[in-house]
C-alpha positions, 0 to 999 in steps of 0.5 A: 327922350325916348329912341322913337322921337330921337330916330324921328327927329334925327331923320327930319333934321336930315330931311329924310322921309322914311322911304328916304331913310329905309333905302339910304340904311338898307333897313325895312320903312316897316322896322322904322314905322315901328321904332318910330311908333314905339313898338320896337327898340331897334336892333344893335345892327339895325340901329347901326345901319340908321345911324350910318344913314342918318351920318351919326358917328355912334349909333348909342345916340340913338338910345333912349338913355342918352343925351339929346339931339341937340346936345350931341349933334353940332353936325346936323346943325351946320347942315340944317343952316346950310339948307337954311342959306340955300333956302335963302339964296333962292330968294335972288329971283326977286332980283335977277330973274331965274337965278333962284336955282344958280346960288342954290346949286353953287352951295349945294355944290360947295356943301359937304353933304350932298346927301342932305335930303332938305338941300336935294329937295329945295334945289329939286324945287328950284329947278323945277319951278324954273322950267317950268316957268320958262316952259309956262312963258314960252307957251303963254305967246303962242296959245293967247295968240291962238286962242285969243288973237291977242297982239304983242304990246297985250302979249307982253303985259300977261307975259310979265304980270304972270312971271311976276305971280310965279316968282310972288308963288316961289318966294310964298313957298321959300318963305314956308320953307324957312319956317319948316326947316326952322321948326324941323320939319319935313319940307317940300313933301309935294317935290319929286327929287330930280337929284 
């Protein structure tokens, strides 16, 4: 496996995008477009400053001559799994409505590595989805009121029905979450991190 896939696998399985990894490592995202690209090898100083990003204890993993990520790295998979059960753990609002950001942060909390770019963005998601849910449902009332002149037993009933869309979306989207970090891909491209 050749530096340029090593650099990019390490980086997706830490969640990072490459502006993530150039502002974490204080390296150029121009220098890690052209390591990734195959255009350059990478400094010893440069691939160190990676490495230290990337939480890699010796920056020679990133060498095309040694072993692969997955031989060398029992690490990055615990935090992999971690973003796996924090995806999961959003699942809870199908049971308990709005919890689906309360488990998530309890174990981004408990984790290790906070600075896991796949747990910041699935709790970055969970939070937003929830207020704006909670902004949606308190907003919802007054304007088919309004707009309407929509009673309360009618209020009511597109109250719940739209709650229930959302929460189907949400757990739509934590399903293909699950598949993306499964597959090692960069996951939630669309969400702001708020963290």
């Amino acid at each position: 496996m050749k530096n340029e896939a090593k650099l990019k696998e390490f980086r997706n399985v830490k969640g990072f995008t490459q502006e993530e990894l150039a502002s974490n490592s204080n390296v150029s995202i121009r220098t890690i477009q052209r390591i990734e690209k195959g255009l350059s090898k990478g400094s010893p100083h440069t691939l160190k400053e990676l490495a230290k990003a990337l939480e890699i204890n010796d920056w020679k993993l990133l060498l095309e001559d040694t072993p692969s990520l997955k031989s060398q790295s029992p690490n990055l998979d615990k935090r992999s799994i971690g973003a796996k059960r924090m995806n999961l753990a959003s699942l809870a609002v199908v049971v308990i409505p709005f919890s689906n950001f309360i488990l998530p942060l309890i174990l981004f909390l408990k984790a290790k590595s906070k600075g896991d770019g796949n747990m910041k963005k699935i709790l970055s998601f969970q939070i937003l989805w929830s207020f704006f849910t909670i902004l949606l449902l308190v907003l919802m009332p007054l304007l088919s009121h309004l707009i309407f002149d929509l009673v309360k037993p009618q209020i009511i009933s597109i109250l719940v029905s739209t709650y229930f869309l959302l929460v189907a979306a949400n757990v739509f989207l934590i399903l293909i979450t699950a598949s993306q970090l499964n597959k090692k891909e960069e996951i939630l491209t669309f969400v702001p991190n708020i963290l």
